[in-house]
PDB file of N, CA, C and O in Angstrom, chain B, residues numbered from 101:
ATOM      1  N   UNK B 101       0.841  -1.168   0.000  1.00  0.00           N
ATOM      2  CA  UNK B 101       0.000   0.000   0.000  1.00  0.00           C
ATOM      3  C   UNK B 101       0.891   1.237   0.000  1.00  0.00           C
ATOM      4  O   UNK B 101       1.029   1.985   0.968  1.00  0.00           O
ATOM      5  N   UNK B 102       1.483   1.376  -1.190  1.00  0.00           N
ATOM      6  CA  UNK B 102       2.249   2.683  -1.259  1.00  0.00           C
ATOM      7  C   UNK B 102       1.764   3.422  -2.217  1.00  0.00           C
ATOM      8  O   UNK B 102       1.520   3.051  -3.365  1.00  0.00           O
ATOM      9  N   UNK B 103       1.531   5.103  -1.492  1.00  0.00           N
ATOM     10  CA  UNK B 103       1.295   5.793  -2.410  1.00  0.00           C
ATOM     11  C   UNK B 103       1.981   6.711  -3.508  1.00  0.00           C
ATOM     12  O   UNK B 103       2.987   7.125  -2.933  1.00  0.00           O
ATOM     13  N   UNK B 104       1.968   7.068  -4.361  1.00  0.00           N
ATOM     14  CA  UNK B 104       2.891   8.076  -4.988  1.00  0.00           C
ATOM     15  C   UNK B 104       4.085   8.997  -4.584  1.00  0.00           C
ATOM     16  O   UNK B 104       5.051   9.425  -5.217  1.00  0.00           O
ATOM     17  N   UNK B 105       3.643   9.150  -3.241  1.00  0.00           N
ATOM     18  CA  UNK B 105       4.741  10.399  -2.745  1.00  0.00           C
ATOM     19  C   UNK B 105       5.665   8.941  -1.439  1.00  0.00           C
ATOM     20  O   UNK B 105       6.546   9.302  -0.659  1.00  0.00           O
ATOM     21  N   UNK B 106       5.397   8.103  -1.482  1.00  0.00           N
ATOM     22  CA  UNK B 106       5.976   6.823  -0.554  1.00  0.00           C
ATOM     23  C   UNK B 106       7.161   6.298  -1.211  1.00  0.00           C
ATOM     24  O   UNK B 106       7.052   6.090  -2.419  1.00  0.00           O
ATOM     25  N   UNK B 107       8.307   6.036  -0.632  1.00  0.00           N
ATOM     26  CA  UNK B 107       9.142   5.828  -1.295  1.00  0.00           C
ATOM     27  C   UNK B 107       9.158   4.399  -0.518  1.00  0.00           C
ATOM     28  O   UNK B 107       8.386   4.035   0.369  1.00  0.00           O
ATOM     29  N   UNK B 108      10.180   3.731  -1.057  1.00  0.00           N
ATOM     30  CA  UNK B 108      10.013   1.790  -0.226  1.00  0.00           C
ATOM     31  C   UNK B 108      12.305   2.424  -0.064  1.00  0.00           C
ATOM     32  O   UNK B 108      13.051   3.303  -0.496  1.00  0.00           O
ATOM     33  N   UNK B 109      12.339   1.636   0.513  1.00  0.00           N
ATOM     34  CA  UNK B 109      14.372   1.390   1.133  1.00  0.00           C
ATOM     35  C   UNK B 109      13.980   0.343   1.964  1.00  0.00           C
ATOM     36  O   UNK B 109      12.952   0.319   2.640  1.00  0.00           O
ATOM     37  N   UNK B 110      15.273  -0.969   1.856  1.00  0.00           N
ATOM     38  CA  UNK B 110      15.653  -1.788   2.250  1.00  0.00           C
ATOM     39  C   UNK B 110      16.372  -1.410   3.221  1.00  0.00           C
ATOM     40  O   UNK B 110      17.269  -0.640   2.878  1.00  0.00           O
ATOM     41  N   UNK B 111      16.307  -1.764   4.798  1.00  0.00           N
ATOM     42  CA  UNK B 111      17.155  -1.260   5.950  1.00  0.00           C
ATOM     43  C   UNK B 111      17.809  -2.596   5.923  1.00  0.00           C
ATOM     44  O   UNK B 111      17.378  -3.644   5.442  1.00  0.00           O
ATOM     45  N   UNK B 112      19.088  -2.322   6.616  1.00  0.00           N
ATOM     46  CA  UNK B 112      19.533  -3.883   7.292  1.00  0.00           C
ATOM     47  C   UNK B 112      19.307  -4.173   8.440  1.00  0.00           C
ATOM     48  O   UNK B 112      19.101  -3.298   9.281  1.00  0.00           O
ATOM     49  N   UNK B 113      19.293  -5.902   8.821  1.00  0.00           N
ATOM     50  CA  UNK B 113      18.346  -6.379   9.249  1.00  0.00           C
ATOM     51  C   UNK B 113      18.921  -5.176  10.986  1.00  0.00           C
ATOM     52  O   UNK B 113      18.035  -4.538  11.554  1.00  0.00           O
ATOM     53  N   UNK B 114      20.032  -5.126  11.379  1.00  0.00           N
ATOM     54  CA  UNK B 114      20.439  -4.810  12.273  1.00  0.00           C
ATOM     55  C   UNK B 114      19.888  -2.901  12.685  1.00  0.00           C
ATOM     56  O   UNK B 114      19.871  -2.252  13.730  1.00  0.00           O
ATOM     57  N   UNK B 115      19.596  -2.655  11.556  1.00  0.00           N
ATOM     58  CA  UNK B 115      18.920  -1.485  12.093  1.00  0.00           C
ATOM     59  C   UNK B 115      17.374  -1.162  12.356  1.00  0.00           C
ATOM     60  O   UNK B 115      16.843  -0.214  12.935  1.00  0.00           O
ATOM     61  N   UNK B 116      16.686  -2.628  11.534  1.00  0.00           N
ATOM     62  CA  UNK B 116      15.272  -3.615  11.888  1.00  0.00           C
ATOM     63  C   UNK B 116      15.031  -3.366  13.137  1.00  0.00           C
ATOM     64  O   UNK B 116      14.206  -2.670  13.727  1.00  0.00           O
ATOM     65  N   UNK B 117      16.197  -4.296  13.558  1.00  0.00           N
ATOM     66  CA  UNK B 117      16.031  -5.052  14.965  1.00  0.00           C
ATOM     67  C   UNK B 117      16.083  -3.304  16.281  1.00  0.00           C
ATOM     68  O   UNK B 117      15.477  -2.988  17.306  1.00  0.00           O
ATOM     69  N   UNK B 118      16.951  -2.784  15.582  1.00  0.00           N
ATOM     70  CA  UNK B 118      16.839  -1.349  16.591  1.00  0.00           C
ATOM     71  C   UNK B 118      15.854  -0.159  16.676  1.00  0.00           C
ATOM     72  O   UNK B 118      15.793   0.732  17.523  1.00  0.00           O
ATOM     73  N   UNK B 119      15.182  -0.356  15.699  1.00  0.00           N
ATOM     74  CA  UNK B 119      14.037   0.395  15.400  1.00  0.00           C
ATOM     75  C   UNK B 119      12.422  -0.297  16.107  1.00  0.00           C
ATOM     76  O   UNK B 119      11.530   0.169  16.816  1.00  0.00           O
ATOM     77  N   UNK B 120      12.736  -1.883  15.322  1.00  0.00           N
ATOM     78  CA  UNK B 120      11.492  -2.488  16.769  1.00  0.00           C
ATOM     79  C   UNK B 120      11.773  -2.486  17.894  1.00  0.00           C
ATOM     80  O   UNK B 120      10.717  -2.614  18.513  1.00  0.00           O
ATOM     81  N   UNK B 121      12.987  -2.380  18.887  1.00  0.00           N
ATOM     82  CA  UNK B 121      13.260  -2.365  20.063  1.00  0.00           C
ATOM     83  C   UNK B 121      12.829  -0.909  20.836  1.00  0.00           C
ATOM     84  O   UNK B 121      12.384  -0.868  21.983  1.00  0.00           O
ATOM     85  N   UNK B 122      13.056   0.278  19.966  1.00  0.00           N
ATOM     86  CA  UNK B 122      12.772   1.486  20.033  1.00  0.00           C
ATOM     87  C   UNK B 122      10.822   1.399  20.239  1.00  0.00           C
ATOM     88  O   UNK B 122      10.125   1.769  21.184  1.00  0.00           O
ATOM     89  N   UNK B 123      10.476   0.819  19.047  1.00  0.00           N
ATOM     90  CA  UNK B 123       8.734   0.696  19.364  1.00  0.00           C
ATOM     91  C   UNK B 123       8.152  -0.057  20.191  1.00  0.00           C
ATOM     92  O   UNK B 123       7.000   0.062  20.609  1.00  0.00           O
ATOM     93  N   UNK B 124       9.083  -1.016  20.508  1.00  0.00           N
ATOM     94  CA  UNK B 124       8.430  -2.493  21.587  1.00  0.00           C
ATOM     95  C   UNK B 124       8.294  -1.436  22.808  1.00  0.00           C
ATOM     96  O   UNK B 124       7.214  -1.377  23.397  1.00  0.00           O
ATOM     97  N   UNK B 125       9.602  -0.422  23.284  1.00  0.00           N
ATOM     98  CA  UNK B 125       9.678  -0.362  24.535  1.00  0.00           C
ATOM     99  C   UNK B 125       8.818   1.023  24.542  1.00  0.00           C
ATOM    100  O   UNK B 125       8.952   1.577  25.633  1.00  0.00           O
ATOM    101  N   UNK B 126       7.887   1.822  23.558  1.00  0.00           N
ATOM    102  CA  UNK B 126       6.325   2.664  23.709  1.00  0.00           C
ATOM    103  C   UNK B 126       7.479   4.039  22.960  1.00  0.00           C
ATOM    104  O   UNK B 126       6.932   5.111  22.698  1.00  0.00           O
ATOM    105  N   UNK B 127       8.710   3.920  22.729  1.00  0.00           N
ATOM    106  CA  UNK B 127       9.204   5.371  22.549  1.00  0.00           C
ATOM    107  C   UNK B 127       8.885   5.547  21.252  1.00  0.00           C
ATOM    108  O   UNK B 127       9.289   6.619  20.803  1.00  0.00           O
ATOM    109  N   UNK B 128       8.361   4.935  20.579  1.00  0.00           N
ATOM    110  CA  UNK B 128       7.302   5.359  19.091  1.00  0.00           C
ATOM    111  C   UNK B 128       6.263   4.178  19.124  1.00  0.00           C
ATOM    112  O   UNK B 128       6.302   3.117  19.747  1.00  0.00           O
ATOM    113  N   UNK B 129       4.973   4.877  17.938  1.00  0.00           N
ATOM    114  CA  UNK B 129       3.851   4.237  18.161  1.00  0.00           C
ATOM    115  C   UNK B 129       3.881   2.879  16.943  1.00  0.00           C
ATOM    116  O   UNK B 129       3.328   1.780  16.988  1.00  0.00           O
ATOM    117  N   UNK B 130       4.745   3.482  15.919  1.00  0.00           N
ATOM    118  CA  UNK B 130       5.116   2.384  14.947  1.00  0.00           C
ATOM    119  C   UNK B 130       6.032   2.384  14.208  1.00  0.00           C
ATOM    120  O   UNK B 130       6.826   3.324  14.249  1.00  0.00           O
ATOM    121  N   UNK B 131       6.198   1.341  13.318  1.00  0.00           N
ATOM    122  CA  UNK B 131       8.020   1.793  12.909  1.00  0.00           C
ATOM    123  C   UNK B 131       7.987   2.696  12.065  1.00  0.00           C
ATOM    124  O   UNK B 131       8.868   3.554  12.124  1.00  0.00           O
ATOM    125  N   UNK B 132       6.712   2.793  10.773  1.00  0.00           N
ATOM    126  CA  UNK B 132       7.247   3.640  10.409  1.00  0.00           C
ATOM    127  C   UNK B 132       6.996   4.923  10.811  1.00  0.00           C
ATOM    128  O   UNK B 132       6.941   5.680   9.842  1.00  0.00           O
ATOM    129  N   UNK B 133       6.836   5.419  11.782  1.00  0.00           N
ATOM    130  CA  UNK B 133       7.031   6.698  12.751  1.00  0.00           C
ATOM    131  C   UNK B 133       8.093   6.903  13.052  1.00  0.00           C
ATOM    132  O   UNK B 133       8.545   8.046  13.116  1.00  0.00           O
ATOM    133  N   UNK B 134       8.916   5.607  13.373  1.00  0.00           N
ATOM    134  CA  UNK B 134      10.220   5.556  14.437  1.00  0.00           C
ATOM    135  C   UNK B 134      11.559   6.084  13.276  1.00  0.00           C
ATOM    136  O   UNK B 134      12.620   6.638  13.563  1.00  0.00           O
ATOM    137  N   UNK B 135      11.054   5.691  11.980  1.00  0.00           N
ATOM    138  CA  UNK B 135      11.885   5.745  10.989  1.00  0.00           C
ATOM    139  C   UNK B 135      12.162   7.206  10.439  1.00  0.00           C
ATOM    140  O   UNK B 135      13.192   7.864  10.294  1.00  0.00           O
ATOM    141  N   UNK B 136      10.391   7.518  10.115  1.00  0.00           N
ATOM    142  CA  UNK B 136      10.198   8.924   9.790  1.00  0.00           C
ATOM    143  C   UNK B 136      10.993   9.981  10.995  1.00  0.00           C
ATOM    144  O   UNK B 136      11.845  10.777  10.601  1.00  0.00           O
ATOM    145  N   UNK B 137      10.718   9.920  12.100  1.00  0.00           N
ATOM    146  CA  UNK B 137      11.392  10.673  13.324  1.00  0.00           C
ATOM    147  C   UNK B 137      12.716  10.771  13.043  1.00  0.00           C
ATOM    148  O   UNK B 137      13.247  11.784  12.587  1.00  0.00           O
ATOM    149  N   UNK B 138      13.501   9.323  13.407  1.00  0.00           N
ATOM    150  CA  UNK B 138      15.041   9.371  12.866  1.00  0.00           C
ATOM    151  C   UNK B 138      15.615   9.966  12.028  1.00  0.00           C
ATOM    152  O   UNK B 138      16.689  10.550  12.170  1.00  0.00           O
ATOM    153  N   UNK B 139      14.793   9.866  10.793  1.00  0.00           N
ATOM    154  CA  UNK B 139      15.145  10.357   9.811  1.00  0.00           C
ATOM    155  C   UNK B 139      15.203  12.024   9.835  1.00  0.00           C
ATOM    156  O   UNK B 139      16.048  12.695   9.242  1.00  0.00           O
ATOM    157  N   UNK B 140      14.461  12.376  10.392  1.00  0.00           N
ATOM    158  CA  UNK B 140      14.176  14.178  10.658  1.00  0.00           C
ATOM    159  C   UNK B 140      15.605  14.517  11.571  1.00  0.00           C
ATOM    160  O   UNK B 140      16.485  15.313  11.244  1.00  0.00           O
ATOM    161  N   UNK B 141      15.562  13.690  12.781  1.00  0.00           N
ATOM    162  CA  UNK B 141      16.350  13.732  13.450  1.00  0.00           C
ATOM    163  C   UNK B 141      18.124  14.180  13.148  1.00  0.00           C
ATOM    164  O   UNK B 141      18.942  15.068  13.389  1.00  0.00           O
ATOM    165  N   UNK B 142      17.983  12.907  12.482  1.00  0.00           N
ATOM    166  CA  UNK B 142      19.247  12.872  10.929  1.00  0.00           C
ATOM    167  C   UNK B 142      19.592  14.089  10.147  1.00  0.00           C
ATOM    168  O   UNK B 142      20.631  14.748  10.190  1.00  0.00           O
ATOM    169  N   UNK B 143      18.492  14.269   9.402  1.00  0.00           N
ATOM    170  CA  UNK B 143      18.894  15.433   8.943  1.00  0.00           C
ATOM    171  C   UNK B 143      19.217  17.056   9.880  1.00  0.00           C
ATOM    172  O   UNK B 143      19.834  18.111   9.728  1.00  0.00           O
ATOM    173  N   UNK B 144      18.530  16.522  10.657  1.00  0.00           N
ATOM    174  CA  UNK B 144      18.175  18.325  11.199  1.00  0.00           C
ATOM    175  C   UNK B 144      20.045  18.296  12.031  1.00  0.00           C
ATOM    176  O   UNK B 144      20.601  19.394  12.053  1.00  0.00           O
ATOM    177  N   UNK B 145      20.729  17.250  12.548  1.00  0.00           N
ATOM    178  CA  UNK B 145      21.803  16.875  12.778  1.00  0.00           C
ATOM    179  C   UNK B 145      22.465  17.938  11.790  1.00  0.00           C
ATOM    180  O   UNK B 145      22.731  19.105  12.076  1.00  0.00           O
ATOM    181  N   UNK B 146      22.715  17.188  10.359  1.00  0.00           N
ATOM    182  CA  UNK B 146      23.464  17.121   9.756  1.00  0.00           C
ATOM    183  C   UNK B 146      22.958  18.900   9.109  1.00  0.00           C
ATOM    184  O   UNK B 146      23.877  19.653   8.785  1.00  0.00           O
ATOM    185  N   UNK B 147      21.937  19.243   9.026  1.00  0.00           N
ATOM    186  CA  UNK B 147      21.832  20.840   8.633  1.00  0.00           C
ATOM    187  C   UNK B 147      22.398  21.605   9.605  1.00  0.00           C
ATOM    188  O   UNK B 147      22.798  22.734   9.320  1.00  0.00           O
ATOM    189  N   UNK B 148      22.510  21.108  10.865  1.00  0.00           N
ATOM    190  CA  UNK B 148      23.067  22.028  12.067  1.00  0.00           C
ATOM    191  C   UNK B 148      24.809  21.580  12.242  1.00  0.00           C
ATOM    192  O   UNK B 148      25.692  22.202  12.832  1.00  0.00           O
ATOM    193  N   UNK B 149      24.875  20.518  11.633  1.00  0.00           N
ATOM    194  CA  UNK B 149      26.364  20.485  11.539  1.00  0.00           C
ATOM    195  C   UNK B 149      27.206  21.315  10.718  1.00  0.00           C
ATOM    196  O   UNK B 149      28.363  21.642  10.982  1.00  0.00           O
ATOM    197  N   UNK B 150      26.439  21.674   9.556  1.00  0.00           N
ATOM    198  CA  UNK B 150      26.809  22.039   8.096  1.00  0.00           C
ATOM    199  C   UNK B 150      27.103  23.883   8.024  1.00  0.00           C
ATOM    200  O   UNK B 150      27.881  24.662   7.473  1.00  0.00           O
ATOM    201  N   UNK B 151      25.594  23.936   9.229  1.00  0.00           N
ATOM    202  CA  UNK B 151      25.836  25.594   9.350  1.00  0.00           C
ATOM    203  C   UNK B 151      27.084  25.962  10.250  1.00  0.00           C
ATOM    204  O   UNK B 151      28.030  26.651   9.868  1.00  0.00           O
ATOM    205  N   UNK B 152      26.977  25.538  11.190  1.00  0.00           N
ATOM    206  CA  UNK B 152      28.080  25.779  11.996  1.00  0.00           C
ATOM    207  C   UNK B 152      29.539  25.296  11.507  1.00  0.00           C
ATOM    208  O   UNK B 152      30.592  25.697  12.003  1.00  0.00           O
ATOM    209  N   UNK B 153      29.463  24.670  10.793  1.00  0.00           N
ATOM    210  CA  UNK B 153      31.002  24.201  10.274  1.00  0.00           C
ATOM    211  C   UNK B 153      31.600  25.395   9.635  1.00  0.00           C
ATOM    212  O   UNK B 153      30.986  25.901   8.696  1.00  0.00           O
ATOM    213  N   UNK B 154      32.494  25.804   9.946  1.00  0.00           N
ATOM    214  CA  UNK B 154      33.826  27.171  10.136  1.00  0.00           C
ATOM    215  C   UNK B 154      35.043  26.799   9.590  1.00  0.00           C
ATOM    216  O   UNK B 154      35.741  26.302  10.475  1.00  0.00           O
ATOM    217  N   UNK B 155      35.588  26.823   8.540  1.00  0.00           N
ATOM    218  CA  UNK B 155      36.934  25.924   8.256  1.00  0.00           C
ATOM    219  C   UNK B 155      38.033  27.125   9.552  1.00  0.00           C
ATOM    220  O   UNK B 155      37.946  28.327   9.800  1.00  0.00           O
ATOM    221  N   UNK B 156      38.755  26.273   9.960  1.00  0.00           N
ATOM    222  CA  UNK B 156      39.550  27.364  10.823  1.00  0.00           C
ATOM    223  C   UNK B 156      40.394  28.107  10.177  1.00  0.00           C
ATOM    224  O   UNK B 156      40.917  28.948  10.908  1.00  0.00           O
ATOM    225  N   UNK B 157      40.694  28.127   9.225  1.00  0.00           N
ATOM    226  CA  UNK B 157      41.210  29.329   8.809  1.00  0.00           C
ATOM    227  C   UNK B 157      40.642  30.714   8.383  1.00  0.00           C
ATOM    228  O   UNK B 157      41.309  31.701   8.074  1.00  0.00           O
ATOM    229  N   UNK B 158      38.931  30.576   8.434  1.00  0.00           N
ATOM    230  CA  UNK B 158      38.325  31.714   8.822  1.00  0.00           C
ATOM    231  C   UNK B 158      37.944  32.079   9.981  1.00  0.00           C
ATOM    232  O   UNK B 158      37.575  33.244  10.131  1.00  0.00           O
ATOM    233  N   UNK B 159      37.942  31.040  11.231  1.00  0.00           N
ATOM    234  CA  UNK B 159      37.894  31.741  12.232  1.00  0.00           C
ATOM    235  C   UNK B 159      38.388  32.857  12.718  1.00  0.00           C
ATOM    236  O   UNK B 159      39.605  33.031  12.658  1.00  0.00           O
ATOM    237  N   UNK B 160      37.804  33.533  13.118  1.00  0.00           N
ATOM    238  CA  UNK B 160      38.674  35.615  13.716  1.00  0.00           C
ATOM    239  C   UNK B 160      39.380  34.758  15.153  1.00  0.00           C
ATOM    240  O   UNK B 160      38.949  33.818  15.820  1.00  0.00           O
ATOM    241  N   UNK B 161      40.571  35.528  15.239  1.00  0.00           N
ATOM    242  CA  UNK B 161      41.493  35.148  16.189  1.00  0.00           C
ATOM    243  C   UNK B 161      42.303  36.829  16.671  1.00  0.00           C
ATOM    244  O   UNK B 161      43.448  37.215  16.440  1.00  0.00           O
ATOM    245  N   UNK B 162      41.497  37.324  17.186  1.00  0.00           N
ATOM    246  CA  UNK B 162      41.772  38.604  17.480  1.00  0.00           C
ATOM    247  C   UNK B 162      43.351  38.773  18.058  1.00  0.00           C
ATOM    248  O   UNK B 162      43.616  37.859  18.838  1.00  0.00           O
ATOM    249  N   UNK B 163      44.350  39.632  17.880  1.00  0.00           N
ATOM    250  CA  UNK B 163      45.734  39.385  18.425  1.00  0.00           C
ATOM    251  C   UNK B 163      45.606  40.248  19.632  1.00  0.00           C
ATOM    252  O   UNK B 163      45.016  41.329  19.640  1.00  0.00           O
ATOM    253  N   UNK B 164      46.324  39.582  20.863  1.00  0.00           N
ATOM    254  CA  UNK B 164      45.927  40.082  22.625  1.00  0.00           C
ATOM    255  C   UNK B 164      47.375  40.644  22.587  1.00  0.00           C
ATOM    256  O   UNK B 164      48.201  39.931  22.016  1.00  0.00           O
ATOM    257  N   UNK B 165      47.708  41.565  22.999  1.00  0.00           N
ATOM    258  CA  UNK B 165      48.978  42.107  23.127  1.00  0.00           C
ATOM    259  C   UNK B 165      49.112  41.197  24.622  1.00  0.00           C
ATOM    260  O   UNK B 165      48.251  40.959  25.470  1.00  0.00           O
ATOM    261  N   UNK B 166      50.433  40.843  24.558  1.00  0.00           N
ATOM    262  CA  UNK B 166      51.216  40.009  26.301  1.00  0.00           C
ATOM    263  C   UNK B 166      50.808  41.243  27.036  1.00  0.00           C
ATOM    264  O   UNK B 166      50.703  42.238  26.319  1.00  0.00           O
ATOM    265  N   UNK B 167      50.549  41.405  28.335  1.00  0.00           N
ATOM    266  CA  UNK B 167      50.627  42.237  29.191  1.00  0.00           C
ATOM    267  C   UNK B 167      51.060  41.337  30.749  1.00  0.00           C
ATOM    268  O   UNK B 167      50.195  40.707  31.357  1.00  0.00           O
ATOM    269  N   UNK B 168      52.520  41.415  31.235  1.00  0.00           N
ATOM    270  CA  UNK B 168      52.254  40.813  32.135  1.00  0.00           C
ATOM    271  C   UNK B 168      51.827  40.874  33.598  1.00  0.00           C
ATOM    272  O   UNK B 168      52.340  41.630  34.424  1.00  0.00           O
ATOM    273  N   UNK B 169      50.915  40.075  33.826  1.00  0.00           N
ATOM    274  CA  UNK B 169      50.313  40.445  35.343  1.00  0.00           C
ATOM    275  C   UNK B 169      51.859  40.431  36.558  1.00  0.00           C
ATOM    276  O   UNK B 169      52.690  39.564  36.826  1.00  0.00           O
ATOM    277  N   UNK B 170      51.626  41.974  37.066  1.00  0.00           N
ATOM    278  CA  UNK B 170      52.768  42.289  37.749  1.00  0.00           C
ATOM    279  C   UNK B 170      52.600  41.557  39.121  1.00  0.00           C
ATOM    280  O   UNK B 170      53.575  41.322  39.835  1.00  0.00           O
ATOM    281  N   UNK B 171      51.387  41.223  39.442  1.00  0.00           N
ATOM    282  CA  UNK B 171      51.393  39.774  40.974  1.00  0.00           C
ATOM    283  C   UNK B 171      52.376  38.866  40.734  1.00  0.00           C
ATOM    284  O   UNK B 171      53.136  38.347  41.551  1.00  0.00           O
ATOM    285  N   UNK B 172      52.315  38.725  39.670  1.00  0.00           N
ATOM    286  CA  UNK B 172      53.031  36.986  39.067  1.00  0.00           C
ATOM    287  C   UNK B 172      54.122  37.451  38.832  1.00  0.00           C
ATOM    288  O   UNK B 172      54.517  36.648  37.987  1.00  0.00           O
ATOM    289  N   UNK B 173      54.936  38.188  38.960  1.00  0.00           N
ATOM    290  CA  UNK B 173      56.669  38.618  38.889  1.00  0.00           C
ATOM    291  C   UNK B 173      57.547  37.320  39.728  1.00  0.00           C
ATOM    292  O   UNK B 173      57.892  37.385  40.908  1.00  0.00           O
ATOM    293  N   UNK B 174      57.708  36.582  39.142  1.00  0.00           N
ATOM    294  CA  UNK B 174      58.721  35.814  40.178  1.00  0.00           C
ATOM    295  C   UNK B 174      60.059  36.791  40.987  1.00  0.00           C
ATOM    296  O   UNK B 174      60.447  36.802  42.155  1.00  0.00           O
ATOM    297  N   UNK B 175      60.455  37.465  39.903  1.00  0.00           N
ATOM    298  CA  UNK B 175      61.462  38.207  40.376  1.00  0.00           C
ATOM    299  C   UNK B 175      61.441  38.732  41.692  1.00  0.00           C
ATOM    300  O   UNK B 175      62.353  38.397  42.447  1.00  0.00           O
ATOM    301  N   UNK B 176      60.456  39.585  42.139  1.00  0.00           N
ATOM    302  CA  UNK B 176      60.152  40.424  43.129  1.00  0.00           C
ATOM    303  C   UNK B 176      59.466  39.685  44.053  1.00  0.00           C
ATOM    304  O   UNK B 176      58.707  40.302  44.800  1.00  0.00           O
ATOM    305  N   UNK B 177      59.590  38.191  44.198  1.00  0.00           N
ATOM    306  CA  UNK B 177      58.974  37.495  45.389  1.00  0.00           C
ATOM    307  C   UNK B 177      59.859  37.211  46.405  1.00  0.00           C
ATOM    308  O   UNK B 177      59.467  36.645  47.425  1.00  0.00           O
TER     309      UNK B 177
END
């Protein structure tokens, strides 16, 4: 019973077995809920990884001039 906008994917069996364990124990109502969720989950991950990713060589690295704290003088202890 698939409709037009339904797509079908073969999972393996091992991610089967983790997805009914997820519904057996009530934290979704069916798998394919549990799948659809993940899947959102997944992405929304990977869009929030993507924005925030900064190559470091554009990070701003403002330059601090040394100033040294005159408490910490070993000299004068």
């Amino acid at each position: 019973m698939i409709d037009s906008t339904m797509k079908t994917i073969n999972l393996p069996s091992d991610l089967e077995e983790e997805i009914e364990l997820l519904v057996s124990s009530g934290m979704f109502h069916s798998f394919q809920a549990a799948v659809e969720e993940l899947i959102r989950i997944g992405l929304a991950s990977i869009r929030r990884g993507v924005s925030r990713s900064i190559p470091p060589e554009q990070i701003p690295h403002p330059e601090k001039p040394f100033i040294p704290d005159p408490s910490r003088d070993i000299l004068k202890m």
